[in-house]
PDBQT receptor file of N, H, CA, C and O in Angstrom, charges set to zero:
ATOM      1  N   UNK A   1     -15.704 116.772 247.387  1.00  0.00    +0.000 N 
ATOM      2  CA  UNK A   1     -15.182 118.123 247.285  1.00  0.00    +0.000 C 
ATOM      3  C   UNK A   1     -14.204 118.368 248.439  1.00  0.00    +0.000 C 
ATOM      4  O   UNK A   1     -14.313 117.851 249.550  1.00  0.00    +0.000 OA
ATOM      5  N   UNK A   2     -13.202 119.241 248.044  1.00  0.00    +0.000 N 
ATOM      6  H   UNK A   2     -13.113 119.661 247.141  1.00  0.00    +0.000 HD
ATOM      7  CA  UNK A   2     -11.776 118.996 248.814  1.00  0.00    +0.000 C 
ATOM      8  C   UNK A   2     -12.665 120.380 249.973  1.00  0.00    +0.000 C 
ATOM      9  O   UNK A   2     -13.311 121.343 249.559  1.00  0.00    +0.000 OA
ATOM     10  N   UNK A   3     -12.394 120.016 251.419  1.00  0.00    +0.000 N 
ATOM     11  H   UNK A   3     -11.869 119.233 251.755  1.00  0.00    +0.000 HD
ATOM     12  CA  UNK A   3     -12.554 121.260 252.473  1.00  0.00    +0.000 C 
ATOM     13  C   UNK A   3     -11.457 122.291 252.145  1.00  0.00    +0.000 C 
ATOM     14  O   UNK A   3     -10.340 121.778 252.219  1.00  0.00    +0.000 OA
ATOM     15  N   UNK A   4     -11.446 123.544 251.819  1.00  0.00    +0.000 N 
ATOM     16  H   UNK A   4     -12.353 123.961 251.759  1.00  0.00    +0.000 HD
ATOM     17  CA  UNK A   4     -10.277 124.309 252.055  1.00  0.00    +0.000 C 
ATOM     18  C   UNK A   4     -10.486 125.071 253.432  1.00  0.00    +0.000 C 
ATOM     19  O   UNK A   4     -10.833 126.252 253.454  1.00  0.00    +0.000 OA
ATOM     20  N   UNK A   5     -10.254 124.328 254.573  1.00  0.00    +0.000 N 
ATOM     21  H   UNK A   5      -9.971 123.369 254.555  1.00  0.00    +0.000 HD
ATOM     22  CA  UNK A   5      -9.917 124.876 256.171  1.00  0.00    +0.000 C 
ATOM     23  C   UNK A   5      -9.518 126.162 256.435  1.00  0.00    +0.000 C 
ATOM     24  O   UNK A   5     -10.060 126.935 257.225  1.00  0.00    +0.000 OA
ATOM     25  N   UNK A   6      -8.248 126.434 255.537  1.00  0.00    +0.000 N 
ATOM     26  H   UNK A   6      -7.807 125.805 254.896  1.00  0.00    +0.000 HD
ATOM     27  CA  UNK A   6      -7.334 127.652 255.330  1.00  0.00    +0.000 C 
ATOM     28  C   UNK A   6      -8.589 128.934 255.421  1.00  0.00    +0.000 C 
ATOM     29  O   UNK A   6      -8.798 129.824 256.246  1.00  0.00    +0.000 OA
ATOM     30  N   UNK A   7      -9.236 128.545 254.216  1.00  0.00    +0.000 N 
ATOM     31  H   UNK A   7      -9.066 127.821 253.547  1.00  0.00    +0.000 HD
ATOM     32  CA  UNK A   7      -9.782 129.671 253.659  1.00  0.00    +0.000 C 
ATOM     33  C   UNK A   7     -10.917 129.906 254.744  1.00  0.00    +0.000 C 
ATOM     34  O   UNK A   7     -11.220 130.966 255.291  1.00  0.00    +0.000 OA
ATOM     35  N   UNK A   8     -11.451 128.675 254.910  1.00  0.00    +0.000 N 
ATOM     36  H   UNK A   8     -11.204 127.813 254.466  1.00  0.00    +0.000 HD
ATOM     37  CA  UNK A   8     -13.340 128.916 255.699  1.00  0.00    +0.000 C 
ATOM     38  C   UNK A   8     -12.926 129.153 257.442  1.00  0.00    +0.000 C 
ATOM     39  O   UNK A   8     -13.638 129.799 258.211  1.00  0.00    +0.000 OA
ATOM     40  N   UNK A   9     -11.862 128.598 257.759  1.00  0.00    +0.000 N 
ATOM     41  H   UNK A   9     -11.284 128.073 257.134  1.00  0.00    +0.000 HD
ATOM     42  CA  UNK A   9     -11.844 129.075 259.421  1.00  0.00    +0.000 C 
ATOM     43  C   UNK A   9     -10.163 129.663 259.726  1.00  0.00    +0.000 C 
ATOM     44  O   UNK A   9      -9.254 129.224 260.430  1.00  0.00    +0.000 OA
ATOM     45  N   UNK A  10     -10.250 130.517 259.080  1.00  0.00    +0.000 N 
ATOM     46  H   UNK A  10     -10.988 130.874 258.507  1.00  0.00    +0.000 HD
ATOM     47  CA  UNK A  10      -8.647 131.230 258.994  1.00  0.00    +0.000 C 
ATOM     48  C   UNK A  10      -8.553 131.418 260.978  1.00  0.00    +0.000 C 
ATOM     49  O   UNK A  10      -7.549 131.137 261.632  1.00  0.00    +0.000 OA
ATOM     50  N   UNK A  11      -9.749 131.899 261.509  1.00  0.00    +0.000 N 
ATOM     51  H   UNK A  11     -10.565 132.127 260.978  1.00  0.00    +0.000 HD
ATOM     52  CA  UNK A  11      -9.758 132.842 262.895  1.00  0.00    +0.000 C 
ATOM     53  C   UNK A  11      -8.677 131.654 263.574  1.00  0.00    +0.000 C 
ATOM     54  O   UNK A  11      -7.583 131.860 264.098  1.00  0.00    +0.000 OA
ATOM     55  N   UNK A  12      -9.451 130.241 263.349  1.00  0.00    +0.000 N 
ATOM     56  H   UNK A  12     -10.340 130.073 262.923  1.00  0.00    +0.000 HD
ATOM     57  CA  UNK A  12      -8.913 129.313 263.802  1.00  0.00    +0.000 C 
ATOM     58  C   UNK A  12      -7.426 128.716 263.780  1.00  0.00    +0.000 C 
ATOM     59  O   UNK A  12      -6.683 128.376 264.701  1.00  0.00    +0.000 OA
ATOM     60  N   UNK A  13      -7.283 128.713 262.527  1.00  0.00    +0.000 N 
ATOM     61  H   UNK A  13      -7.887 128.988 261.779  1.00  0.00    +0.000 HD
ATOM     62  CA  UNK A  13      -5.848 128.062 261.947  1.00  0.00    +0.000 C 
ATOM     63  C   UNK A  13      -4.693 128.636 261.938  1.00  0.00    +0.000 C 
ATOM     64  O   UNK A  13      -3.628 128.147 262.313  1.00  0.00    +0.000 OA
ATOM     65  N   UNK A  14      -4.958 130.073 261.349  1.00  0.00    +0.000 N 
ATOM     66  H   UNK A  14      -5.824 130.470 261.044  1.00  0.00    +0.000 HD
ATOM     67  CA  UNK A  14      -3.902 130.696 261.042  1.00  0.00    +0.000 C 
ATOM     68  C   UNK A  14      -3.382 131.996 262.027  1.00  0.00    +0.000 C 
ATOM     69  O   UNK A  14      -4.162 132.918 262.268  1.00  0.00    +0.000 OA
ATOM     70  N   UNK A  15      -2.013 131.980 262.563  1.00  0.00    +0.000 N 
ATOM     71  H   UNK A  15      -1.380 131.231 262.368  1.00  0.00    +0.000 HD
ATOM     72  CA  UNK A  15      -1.817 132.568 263.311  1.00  0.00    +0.000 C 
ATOM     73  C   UNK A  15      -1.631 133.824 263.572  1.00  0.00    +0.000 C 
ATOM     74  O   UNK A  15      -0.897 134.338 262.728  1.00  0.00    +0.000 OA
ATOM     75  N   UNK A  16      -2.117 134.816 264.693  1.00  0.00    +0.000 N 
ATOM     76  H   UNK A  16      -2.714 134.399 265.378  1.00  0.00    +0.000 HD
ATOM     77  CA  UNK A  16      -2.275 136.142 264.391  1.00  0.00    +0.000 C 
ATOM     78  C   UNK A  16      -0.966 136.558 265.331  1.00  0.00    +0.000 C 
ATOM     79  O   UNK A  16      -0.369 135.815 266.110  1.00  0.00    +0.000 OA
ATOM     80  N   UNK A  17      -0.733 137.728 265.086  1.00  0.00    +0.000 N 
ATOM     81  H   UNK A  17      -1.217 138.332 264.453  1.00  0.00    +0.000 HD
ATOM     82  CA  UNK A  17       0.838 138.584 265.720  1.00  0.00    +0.000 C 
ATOM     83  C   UNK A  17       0.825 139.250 267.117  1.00  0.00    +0.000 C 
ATOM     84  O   UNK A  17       1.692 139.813 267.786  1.00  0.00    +0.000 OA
ATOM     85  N   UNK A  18      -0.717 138.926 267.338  1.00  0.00    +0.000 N 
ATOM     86  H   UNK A  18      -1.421 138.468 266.795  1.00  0.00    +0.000 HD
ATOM     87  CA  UNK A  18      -0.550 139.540 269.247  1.00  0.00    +0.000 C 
ATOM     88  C   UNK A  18      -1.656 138.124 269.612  1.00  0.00    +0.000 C 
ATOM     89  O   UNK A  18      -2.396 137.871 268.662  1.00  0.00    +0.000 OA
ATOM     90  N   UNK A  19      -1.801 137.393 270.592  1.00  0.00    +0.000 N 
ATOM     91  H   UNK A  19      -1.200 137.598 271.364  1.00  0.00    +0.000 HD
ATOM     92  CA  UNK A  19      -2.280 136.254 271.173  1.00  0.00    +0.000 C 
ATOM     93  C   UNK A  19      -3.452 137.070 271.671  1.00  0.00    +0.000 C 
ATOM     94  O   UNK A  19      -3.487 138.205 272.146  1.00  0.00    +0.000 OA
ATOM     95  N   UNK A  20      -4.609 135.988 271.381  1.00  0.00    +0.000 N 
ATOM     96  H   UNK A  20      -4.580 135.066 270.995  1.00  0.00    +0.000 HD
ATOM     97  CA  UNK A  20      -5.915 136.631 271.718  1.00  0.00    +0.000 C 
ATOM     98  C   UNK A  20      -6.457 135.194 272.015  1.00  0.00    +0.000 C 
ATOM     99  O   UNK A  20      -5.915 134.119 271.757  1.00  0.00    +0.000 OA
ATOM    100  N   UNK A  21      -7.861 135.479 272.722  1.00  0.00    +0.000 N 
ATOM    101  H   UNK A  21      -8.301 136.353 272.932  1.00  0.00    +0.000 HD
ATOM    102  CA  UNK A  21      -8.671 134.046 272.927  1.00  0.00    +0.000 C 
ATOM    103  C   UNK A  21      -9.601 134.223 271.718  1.00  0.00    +0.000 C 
ATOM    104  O   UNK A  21      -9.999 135.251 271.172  1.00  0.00    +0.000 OA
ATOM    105  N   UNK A  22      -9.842 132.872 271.444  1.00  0.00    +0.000 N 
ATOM    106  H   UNK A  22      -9.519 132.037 271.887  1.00  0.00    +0.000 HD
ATOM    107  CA  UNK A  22     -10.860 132.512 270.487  1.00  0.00    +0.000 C 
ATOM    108  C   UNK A  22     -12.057 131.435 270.886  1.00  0.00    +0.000 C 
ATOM    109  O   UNK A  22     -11.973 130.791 271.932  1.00  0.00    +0.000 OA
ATOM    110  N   UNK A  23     -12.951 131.317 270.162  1.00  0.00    +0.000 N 
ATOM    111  H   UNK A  23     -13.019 131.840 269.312  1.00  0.00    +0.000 HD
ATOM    112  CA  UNK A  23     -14.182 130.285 270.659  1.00  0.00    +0.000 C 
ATOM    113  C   UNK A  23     -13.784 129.410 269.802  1.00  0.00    +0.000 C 
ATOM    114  O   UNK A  23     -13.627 129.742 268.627  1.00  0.00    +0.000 OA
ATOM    115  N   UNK A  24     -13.601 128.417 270.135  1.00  0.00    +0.000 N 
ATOM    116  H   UNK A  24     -13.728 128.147 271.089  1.00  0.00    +0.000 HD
ATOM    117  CA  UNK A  24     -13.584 126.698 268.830  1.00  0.00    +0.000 C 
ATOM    118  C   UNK A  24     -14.661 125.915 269.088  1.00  0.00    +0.000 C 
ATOM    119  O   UNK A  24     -14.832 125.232 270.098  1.00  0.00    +0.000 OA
ATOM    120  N   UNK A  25     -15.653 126.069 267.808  1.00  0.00    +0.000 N 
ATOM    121  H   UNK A  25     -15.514 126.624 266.987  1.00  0.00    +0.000 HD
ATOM    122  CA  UNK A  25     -16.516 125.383 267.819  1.00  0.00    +0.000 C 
ATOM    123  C   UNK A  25     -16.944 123.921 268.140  1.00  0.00    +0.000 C 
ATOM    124  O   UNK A  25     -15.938 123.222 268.021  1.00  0.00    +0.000 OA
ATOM    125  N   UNK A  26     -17.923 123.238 268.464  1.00  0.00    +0.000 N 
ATOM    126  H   UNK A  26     -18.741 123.806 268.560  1.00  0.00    +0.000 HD
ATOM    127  CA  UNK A  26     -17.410 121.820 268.553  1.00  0.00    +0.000 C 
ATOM    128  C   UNK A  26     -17.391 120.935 267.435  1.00  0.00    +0.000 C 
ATOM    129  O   UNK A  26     -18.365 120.930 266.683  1.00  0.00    +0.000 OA
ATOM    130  N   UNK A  27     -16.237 120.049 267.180  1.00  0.00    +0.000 N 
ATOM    131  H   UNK A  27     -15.446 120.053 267.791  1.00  0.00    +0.000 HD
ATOM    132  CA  UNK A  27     -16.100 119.206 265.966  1.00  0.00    +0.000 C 
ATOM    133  C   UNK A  27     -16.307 117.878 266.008  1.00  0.00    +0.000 C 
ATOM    134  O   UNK A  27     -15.771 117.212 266.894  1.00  0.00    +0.000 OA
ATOM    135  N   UNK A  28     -17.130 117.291 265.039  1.00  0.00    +0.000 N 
ATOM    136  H   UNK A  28     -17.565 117.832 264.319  1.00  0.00    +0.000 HD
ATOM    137  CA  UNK A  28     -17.463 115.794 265.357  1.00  0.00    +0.000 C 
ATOM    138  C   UNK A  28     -15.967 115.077 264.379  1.00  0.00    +0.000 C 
ATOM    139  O   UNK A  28     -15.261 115.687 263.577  1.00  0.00    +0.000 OA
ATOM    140  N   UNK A  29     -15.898 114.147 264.656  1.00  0.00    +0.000 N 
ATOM    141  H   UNK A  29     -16.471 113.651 265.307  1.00  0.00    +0.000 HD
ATOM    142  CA  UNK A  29     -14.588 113.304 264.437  1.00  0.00    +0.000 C 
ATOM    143  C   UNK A  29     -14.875 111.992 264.820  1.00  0.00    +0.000 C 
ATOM    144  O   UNK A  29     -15.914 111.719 265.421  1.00  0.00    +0.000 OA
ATOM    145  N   UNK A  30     -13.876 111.000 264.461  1.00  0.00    +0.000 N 
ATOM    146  H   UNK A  30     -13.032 111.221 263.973  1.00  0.00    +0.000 HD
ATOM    147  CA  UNK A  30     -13.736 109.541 264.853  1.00  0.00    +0.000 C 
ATOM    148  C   UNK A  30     -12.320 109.173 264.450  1.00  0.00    +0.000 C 
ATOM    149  O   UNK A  30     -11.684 109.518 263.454  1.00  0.00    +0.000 OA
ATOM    150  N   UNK A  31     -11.894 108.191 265.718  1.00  0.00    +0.000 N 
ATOM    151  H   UNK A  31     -12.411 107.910 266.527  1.00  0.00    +0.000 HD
ATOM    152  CA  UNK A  31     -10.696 108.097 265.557  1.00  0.00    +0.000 C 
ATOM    153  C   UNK A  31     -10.671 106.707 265.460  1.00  0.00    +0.000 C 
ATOM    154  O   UNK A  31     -11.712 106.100 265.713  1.00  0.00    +0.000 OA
ATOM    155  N   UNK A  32      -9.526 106.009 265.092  1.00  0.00    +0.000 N 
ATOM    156  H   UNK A  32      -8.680 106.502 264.887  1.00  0.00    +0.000 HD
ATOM    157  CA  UNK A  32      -9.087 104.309 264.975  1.00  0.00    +0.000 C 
ATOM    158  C   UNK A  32      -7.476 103.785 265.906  1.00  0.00    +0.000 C 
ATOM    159  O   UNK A  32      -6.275 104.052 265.897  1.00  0.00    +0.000 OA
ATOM    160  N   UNK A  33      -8.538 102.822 266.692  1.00  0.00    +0.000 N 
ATOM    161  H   UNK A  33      -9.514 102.605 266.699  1.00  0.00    +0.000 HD
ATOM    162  CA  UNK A  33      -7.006 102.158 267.437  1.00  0.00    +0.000 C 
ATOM    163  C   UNK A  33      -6.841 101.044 267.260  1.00  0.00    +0.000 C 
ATOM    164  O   UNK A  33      -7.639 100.137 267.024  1.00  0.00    +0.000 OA
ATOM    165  N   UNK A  34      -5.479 101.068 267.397  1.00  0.00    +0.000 N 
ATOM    166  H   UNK A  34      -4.830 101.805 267.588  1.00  0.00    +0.000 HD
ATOM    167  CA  UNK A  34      -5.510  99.364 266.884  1.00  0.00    +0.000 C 
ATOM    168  C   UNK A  34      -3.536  98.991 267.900  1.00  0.00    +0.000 C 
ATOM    169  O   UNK A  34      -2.763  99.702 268.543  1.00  0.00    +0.000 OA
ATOM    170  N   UNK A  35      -3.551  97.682 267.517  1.00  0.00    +0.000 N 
ATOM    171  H   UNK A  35      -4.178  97.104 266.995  1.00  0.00    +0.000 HD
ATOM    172  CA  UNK A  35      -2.123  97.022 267.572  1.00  0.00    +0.000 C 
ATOM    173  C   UNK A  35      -1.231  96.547 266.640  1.00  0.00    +0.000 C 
ATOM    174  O   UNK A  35      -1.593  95.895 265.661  1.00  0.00    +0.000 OA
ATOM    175  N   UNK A  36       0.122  96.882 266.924  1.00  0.00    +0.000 N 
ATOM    176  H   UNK A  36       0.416  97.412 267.720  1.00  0.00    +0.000 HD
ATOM    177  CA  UNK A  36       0.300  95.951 265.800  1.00  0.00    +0.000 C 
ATOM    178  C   UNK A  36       1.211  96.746 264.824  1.00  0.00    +0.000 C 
ATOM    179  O   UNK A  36       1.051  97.964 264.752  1.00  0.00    +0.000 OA
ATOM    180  N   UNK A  37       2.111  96.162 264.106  1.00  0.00    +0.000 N 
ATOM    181  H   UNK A  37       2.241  95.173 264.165  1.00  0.00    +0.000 HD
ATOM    182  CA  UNK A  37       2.785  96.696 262.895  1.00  0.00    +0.000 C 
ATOM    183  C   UNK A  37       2.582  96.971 261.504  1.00  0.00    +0.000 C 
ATOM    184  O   UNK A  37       3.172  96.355 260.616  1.00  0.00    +0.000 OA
ATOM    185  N   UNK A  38       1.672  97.980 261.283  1.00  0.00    +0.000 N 
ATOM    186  H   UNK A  38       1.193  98.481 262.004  1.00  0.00    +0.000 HD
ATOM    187  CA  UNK A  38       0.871  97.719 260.031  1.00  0.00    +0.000 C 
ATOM    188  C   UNK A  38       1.800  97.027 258.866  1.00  0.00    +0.000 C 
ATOM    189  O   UNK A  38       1.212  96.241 258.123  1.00  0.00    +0.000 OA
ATOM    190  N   UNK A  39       3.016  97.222 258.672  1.00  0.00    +0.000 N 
ATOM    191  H   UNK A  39       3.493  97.862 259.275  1.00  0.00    +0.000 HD
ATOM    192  CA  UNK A  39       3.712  96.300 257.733  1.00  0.00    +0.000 C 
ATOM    193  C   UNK A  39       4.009  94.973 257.926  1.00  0.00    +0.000 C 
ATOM    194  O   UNK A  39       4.801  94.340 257.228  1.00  0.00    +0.000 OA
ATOM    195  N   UNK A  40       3.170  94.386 259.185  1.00  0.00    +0.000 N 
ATOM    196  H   UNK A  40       2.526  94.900 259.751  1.00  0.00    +0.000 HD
ATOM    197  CA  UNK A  40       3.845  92.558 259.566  1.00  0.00    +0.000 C 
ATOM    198  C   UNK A  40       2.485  91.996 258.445  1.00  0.00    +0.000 C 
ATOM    199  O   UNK A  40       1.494  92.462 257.883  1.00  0.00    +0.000 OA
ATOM    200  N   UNK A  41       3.122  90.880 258.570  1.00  0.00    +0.000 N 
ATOM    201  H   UNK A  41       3.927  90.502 259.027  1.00  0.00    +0.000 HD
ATOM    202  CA  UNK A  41       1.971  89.927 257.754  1.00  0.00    +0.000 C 
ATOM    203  C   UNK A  41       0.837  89.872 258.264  1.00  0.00    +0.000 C 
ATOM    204  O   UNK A  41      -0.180  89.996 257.583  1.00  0.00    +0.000 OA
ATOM    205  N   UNK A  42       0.823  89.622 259.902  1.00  0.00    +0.000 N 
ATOM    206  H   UNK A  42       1.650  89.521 260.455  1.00  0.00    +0.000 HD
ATOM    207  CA  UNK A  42      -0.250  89.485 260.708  1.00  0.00    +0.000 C 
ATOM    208  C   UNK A  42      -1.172  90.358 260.502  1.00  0.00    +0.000 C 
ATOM    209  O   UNK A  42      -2.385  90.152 260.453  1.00  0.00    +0.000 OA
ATOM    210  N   UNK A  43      -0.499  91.537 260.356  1.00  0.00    +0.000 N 
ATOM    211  H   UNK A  43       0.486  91.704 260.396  1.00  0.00    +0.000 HD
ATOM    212  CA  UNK A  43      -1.834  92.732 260.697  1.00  0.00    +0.000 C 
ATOM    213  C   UNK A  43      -2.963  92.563 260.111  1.00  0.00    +0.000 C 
ATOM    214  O   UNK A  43      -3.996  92.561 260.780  1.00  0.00    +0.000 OA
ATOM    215  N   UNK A  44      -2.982  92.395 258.789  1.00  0.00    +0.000 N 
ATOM    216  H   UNK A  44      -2.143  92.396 258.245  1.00  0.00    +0.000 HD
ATOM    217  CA  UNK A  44      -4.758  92.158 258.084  1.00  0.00    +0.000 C 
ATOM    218  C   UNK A  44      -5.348  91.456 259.187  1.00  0.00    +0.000 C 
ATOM    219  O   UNK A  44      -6.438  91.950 259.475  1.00  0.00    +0.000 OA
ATOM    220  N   UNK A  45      -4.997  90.405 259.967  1.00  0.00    +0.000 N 
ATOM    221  H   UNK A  45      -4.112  90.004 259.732  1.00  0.00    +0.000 HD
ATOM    222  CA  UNK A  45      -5.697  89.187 260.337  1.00  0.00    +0.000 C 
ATOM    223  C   UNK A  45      -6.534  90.601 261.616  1.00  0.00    +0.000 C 
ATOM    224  O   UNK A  45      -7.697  90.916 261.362  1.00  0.00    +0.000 OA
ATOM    225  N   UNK A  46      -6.044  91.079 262.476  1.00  0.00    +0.000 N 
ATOM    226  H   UNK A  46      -5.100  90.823 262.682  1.00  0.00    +0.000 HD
ATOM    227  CA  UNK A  46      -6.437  91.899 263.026  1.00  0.00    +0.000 C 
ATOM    228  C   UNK A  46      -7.348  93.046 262.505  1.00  0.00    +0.000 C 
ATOM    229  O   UNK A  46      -7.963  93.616 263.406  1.00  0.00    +0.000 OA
ATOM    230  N   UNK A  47      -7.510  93.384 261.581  1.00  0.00    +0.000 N 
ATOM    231  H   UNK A  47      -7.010  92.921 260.850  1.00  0.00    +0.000 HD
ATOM    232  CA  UNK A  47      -9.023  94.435 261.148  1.00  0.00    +0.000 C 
ATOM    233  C   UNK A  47      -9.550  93.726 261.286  1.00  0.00    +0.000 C 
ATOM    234  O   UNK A  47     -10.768  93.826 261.138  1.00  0.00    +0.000 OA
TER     235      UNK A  47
């Protein structure tokens, strides 16, 4: 099921017309690093 962000944390995303502070919850995530030119031949060999 697609997240619609927009809709469920507007406070967050979408911008209001006088600047105020907000609380941002904490978000779990994972990120990927790597080297390399994903279009060279080599790269598969590297995942």
């Amino acid at each position: 099921m697609k997240h619609e962000w927009r809709k469920g944390e507007k406070n967050i995303y979408l911008p209001k017309n006088k600047p105020e502070l907000i609380d941002i919850p904490d978000y779990k995530f994972f990120t990927i690093e790597g080297a390399g030119n994903p279009n060279d031949d080599k790269f598969p060999a590297y995942i």
